[in-house]
N, C-alpha and C positions, 0 to 999 in steps of 0.2 A: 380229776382229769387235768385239771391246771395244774397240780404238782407233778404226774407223769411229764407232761407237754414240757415245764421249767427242762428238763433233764435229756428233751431230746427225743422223747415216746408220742408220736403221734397219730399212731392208727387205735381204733379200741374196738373191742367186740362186749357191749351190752347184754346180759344177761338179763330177759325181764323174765317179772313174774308179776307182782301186786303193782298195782296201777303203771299197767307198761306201755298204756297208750297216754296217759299223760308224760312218761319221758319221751316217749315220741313226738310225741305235742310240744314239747319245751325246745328242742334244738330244731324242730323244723318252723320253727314260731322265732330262731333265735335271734335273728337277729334282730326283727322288730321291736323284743320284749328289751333288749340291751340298749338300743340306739334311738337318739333319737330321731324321728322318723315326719317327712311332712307328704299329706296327701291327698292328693288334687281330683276332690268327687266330680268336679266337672270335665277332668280328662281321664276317663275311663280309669278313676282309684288308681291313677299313678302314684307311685311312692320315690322320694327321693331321699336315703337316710344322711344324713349330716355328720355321722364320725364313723373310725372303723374300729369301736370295743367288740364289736361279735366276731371281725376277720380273722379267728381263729385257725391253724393250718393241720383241722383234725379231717381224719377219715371213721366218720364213726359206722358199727354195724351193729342193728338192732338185731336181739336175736330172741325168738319167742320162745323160752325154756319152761313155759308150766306155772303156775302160783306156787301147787305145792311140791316142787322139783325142789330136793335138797341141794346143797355147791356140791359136791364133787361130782352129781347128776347133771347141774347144770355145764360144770367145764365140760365133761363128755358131749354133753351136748350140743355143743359148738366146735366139737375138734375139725369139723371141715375149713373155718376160718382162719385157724391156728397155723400159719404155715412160713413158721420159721423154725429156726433148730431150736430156740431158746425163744421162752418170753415170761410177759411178769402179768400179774394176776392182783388183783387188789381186792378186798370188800371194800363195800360201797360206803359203810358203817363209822368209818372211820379216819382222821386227819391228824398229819401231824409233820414236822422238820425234818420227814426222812431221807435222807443221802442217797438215791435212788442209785448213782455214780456210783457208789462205795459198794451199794448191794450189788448191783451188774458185775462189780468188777471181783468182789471173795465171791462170786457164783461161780463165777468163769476159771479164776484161779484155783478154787477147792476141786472142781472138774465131778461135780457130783451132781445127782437130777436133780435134786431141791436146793430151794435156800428159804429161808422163813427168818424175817424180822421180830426179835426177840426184844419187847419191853418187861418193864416194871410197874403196871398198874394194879387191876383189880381183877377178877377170876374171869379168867377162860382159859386156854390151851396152855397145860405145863411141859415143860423138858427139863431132863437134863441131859447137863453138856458137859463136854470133854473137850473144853478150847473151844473150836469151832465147831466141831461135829456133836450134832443131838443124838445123844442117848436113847432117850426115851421121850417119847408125847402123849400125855393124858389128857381127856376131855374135861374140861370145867373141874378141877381139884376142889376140895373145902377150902383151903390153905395155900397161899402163894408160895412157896419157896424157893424159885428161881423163877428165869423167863416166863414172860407169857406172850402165845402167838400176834403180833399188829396188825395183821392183813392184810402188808405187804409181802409176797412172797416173787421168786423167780424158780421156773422151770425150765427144765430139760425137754422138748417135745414128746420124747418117750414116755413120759411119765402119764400121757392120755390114754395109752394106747395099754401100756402095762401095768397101772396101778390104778386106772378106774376100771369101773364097768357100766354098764344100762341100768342098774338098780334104779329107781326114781329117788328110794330113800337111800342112797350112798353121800356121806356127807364127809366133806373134806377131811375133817378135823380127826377123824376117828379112824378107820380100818386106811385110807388109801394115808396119814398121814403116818399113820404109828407103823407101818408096813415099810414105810420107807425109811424112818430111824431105825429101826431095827435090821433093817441091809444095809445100816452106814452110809446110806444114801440124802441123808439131810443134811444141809449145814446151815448153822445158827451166824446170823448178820445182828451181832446185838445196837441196837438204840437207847442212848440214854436221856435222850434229850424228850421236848414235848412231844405226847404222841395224846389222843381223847376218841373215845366213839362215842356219838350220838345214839343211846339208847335208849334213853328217860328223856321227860319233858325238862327232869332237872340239868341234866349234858346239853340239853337243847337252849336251855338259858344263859346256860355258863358260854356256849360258844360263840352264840349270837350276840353276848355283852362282850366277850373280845373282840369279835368282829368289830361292832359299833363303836369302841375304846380304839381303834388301830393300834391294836395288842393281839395279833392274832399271829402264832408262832409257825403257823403251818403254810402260810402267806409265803410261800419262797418266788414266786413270780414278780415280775413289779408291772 
């Protein structure tokens, strides 16, 4: 959300599922947990917090999608908050130096519903491309051989309306994504630089020791 916010994005709609009353618990706890904070039990647990790290200028909306709601169930399922022509979509899974600027602006430019953030890591969502426009997208390949999805993407507001549906188990990556390369309707924003998802305890070490080395590439705020 700090990398959105760097760039200028400051409303967000939360998708919860698995423990989505502790994210709720964390940003309505936020600022106490950020700042420090002093408090006067003798005058009715007044609080006076001493900096302003938490005055963040987010509008957040929690939105209760299910545990086992797949993504493209859960976008649906929030399309009432969605209300603008265009917006961007993130998984939660993953951080990294993305040009958020650059991606809004080949969305806008290529004039197409999609846009999907194209790295070079390890398996998930393959395509191929043709310059800017994706080909094709397959779900989790054996084999890298070009792009693979970051989880940064930007939409078209139509694309809730006509390329998801109600399924519970409708998941991004698969029929609503590959439906849309296939009408020439996606375009590929490639990234070369740092991009990492936290999905093992061993990503969870490796980011945490960047973080705590102030080596941490995806830090674009200051």
């Amino acid at each position: 959300m700090k990398i959105y916010s760097h760039y200028g994005f400051h409303r967000f709609v939360l998708c919860l599922g698995y423990k989505g009353w502790a994210i709720k618990q964390f940003f309505l706890d936020y600022r106490a947990q950020m700042s420090d904070v002093t408090i006067a039990l003798s005058d009715e647990h007044r609080l006076r917090f001493h900096d302003d790290r938490a005055d963040e200028n987010w509008e957040i909306t929690f939105a209760e999608t299910v545990l086992s709601t797949a993504t493209g169930a859960r976008l649906r399922r929030v399309r009432r908050y969605v209300d603008t022509d265009h917006f961007m979509m993130g998984n939660g899974d993953g951080v990294g130096n993305i040009d958020l600027a650059a991606l809004e602006k080949e969305h806008r430019d290529a004039g197409r519903i999609g846009t999907v953030t194209g790295i070079h890591p390890r398996l998930s969502s393959v395509r191929d491309a043709d310059g800017s426009e994706v080909l094709e997208f397959n779900e989790k390949p054996t084999q890298v051989t070009g792009f693979v999805a970051g989880g940064f993407f930007m939409f078209r507001r139509e694309f809730i309306d006509e390329y998801l549906d109600d399924d519970p188990k409708l998941w991004l990556e698969s029929a609503p994504l590959q439906r849309l390369a296939r009408d020439r309707q996606l375009t590929l924003h490639p990234h070369d630089d740092f991009w990492c998802a936290m999905d093992t305890y061993k990503d969870y070490q490796h980011l945490n020791e960047l973080w705590a080395a102030g080596n941490a590439p995806w830090k674009v705020w200051s």
